[in-house]
Structure formats: structure tokens, C-alpha cells
VMD Tcl script that builds the backbone (N, CA, C; Angstrom):
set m [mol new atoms 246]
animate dup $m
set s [atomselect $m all]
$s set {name element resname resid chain x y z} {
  {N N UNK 1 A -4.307 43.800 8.517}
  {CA C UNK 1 A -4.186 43.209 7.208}
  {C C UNK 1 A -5.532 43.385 6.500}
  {N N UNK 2 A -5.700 43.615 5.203}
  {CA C UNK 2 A -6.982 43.819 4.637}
  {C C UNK 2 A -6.689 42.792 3.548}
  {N N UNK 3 A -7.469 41.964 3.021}
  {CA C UNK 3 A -7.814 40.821 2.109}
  {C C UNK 3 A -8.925 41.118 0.879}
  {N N UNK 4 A -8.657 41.316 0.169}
  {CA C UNK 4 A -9.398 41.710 -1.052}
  {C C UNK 4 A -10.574 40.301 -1.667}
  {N N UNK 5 A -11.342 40.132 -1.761}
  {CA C UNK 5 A -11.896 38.682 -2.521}
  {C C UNK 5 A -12.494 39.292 -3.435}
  {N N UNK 6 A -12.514 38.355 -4.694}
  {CA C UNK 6 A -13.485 38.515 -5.522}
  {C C UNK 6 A -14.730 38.003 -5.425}
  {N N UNK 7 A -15.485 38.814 -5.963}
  {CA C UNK 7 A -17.200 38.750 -5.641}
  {C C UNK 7 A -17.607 37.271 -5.584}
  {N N UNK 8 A -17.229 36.416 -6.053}
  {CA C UNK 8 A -17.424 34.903 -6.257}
  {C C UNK 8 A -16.618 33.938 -4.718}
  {N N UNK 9 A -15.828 34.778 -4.468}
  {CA C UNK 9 A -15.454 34.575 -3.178}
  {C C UNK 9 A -15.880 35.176 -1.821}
  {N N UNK 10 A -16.517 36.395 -1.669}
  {CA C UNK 10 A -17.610 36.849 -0.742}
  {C C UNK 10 A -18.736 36.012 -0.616}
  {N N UNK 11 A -19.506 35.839 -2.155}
  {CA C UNK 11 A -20.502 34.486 -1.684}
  {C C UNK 11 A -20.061 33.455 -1.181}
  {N N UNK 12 A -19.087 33.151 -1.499}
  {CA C UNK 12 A -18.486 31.631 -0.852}
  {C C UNK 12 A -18.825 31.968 0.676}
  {N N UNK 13 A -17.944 33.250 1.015}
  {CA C UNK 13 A -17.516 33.532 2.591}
  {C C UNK 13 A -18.872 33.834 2.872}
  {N N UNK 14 A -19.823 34.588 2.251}
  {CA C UNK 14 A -21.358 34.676 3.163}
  {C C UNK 14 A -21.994 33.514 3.182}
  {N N UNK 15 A -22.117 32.649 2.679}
  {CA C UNK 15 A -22.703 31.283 2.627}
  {C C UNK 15 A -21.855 30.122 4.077}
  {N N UNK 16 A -20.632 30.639 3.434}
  {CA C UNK 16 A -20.143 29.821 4.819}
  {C C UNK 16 A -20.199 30.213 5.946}
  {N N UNK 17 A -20.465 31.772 6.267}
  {CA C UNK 17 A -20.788 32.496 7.695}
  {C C UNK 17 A -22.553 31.728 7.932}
  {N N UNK 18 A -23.345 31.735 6.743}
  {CA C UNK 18 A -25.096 31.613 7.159}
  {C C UNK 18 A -24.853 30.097 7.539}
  {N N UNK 19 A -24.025 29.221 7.450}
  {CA C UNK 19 A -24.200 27.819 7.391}
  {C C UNK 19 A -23.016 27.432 8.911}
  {N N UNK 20 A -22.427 28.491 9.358}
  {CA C UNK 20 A -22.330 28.438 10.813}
  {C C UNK 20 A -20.990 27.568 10.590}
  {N N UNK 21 A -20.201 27.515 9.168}
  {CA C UNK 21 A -18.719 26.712 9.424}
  {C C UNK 21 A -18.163 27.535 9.289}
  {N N UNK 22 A -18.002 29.183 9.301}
  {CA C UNK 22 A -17.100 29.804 9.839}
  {C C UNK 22 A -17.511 31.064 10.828}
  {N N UNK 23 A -16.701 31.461 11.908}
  {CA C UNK 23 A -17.345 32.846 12.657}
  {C C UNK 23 A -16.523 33.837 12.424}
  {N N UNK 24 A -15.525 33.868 12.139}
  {CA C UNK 24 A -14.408 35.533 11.733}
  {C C UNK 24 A -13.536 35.313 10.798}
  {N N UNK 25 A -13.443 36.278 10.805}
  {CA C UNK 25 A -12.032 36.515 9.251}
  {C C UNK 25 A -10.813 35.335 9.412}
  {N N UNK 26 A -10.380 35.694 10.874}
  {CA C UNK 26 A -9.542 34.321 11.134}
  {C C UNK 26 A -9.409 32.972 10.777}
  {N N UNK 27 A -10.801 32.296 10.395}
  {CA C UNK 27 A -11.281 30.748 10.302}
  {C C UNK 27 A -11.036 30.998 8.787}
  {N N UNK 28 A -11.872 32.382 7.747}
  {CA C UNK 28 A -11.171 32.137 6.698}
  {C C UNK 28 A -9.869 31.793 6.332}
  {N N UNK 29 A -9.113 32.857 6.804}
  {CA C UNK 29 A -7.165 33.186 6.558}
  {C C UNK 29 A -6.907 31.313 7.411}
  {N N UNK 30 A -7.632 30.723 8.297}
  {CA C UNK 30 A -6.902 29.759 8.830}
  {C C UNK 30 A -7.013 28.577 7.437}
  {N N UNK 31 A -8.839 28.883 7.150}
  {CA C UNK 31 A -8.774 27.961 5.969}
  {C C UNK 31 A -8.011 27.621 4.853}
  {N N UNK 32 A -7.812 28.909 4.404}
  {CA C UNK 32 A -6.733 29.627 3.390}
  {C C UNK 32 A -5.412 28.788 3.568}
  {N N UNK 33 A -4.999 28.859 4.669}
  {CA C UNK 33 A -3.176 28.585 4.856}
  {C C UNK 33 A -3.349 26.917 5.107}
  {N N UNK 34 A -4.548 26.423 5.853}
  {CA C UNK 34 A -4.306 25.122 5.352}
  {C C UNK 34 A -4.159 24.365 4.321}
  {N N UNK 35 A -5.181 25.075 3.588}
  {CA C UNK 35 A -5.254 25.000 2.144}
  {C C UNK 35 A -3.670 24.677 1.168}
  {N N UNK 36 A -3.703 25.787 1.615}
  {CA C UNK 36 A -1.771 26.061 0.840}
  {C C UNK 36 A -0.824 24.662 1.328}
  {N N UNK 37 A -1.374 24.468 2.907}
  {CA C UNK 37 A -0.013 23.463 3.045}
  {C C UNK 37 A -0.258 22.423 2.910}
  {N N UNK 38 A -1.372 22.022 2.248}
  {CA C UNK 38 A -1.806 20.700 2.059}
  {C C UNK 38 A -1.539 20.264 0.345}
  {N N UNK 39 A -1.267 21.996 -0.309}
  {CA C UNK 39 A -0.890 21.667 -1.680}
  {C C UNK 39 A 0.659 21.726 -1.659}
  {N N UNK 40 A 1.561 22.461 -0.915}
  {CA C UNK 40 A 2.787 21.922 -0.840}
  {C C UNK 40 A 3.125 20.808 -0.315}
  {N N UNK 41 A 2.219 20.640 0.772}
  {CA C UNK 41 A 2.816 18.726 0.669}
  {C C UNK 41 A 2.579 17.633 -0.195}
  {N N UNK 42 A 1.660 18.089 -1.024}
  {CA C UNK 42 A 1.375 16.928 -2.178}
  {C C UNK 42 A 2.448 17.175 -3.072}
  {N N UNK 43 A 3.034 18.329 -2.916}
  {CA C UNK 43 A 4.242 18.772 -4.270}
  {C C UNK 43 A 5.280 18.003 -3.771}
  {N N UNK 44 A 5.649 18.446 -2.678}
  {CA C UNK 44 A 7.036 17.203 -1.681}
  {C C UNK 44 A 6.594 16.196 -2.066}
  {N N UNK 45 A 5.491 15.487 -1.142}
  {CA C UNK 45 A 5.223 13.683 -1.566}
  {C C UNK 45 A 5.404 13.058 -2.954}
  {N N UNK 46 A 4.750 14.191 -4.094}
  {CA C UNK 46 A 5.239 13.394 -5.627}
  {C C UNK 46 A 6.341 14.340 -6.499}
  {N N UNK 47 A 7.504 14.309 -6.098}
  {CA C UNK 47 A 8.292 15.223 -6.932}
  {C C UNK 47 A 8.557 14.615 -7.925}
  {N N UNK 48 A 8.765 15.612 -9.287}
  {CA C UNK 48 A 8.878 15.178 -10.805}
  {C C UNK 48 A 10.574 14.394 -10.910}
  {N N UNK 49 A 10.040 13.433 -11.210}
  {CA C UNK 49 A 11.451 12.356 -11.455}
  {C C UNK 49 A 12.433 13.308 -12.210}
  {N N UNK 50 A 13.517 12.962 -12.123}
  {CA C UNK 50 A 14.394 13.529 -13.403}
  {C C UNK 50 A 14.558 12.971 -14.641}
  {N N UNK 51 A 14.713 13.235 -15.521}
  {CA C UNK 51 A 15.089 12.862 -16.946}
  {C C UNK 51 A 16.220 12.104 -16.844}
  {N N UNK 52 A 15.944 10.645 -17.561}
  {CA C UNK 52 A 16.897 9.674 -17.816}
  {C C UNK 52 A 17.785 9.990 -19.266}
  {N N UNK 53 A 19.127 10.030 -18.979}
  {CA C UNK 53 A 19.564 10.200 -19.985}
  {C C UNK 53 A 19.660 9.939 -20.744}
  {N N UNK 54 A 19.648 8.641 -20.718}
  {CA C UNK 54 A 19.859 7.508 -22.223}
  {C C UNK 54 A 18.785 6.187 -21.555}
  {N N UNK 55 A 18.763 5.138 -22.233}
  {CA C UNK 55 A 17.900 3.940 -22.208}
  {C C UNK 55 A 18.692 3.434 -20.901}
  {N N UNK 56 A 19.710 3.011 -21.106}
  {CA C UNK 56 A 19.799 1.889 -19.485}
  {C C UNK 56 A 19.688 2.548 -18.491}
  {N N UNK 57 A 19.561 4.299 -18.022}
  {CA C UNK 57 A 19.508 4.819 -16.794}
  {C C UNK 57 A 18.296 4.671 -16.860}
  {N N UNK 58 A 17.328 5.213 -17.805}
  {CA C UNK 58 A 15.795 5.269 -17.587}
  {C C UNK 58 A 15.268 3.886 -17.198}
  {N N UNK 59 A 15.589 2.212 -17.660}
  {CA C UNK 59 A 15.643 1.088 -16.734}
  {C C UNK 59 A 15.725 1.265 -15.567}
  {N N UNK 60 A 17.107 1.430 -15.676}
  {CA C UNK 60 A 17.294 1.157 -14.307}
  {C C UNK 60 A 16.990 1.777 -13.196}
  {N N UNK 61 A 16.407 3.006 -13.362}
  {CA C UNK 61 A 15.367 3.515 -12.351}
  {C C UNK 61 A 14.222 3.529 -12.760}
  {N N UNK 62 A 13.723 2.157 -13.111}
  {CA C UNK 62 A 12.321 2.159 -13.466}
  {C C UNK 62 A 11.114 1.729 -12.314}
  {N N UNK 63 A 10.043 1.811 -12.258}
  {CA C UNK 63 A 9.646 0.930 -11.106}
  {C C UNK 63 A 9.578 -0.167 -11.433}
  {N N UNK 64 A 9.911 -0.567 -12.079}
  {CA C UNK 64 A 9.865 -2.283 -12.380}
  {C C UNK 64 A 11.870 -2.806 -12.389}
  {N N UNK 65 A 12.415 -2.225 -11.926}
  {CA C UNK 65 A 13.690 -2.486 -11.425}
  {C C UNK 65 A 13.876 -3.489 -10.737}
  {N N UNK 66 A 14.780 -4.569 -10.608}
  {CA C UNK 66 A 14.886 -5.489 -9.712}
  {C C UNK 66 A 13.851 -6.506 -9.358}
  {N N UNK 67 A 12.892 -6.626 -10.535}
  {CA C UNK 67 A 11.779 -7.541 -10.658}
  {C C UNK 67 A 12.000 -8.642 -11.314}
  {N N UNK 68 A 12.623 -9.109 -12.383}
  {CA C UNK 68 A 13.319 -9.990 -12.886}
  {C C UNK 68 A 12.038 -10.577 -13.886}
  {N N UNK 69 A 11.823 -9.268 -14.548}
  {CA C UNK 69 A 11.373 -9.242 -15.605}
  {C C UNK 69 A 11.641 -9.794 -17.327}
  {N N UNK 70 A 11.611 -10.699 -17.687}
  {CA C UNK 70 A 12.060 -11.145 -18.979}
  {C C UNK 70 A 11.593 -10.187 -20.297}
  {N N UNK 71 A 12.178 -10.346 -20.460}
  {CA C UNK 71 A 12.403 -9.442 -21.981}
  {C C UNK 71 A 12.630 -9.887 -22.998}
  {N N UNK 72 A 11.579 -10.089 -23.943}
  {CA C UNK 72 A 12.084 -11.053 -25.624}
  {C C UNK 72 A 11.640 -10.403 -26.598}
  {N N UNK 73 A 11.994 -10.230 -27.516}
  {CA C UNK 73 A 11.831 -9.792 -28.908}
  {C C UNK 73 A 11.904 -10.963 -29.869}
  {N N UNK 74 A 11.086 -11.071 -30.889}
  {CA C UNK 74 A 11.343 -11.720 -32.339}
  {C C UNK 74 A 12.363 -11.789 -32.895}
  {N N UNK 75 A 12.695 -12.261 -33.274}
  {CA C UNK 75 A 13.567 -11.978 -34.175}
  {C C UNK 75 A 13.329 -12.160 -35.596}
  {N N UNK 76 A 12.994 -10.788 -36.129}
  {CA C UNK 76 A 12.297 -11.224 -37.766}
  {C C UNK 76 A 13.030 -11.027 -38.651}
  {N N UNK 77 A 12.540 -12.110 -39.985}
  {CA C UNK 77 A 13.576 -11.650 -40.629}
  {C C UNK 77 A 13.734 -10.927 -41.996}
  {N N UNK 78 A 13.528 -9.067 -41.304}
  {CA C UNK 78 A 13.464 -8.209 -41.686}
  {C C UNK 78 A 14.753 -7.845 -42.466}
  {N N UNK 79 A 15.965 -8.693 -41.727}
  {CA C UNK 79 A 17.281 -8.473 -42.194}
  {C C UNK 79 A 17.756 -9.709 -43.483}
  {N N UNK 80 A 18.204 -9.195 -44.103}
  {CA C UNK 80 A 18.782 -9.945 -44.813}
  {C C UNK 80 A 20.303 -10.228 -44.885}
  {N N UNK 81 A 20.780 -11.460 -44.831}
  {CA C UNK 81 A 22.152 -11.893 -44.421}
  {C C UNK 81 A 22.905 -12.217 -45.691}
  {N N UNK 82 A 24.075 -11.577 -46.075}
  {CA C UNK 82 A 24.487 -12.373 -47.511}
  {C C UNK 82 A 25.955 -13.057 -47.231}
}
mol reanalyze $m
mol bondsrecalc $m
mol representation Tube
mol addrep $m
């Protein structure tokens, strides 16, 4: 397998060979793939909610669901009654 880096990534890799936290190509490619699976598991752990369709679904899967939260409004009187 041959691995291409960009020049900004060779310094990385010579700096990390002079500083003795890596010894072969291997420890890179191992770094590499941990790397990766540590960003797909953060993608699993927070997946993007779905879109609530209307107002009472978006409630009712709210995190504040089943808290027994009160809810009041004014009532002003913006309206006029004849």
C-alpha cells in the first residue's frame, strides 16, 4: 500500500517519529483508523433527530416530555369582542 501525505502531514509524521510516539508506518495507518472510529461513533451516539411534523409531535418528543410542565399565556386583550 503506498499513502500519499501532504507536506504539512510529513512534518506532523517526522516530528512524531523524533519525539519517539511513533516507530513505523503501521502506528501511523493504526493512528489513522482509530481516528476514523472514534468519529463514527460520535455520529451513532448523537444522531440528527427527525423533523417534527407539526407542533404536538415536536412536544411530544421533546426533552422536556413527561415533566409536567405548566404552560400559561396572557391573555391580552388584543382581541376585540362585539
Amino acid at each position: 500500500m503506498t499513502v500519499h501525505l501532504k507536506p504539512e502531514q510529513e512534518q506532523v509524521v517526522g516530528k512524531a517519529i523524533q519525539a519517539g510516539l511513533i516507530t513505523t508506518a503501521d502506528d501511523v495507518v493504526e493512528v489513522g483508523v482509530e481516528t476514523i472510529r472514534q468519529r463514527l461513533e460520535a455520529r451513532v451516539k448523537a444522531p440528527i433527530p427527525p423533523v417534527a411534523k407539526n407542533l404536538v409531535e415536536l412536544f411530544a418528543n421533546s426533552p422536556f416530555a413527561g415533566l409536567d410542565i405548566d404552560f400559561e399565556r396572557d391573555k391580552g386583550t388584543g382581541r376585540v369582542e362585539l
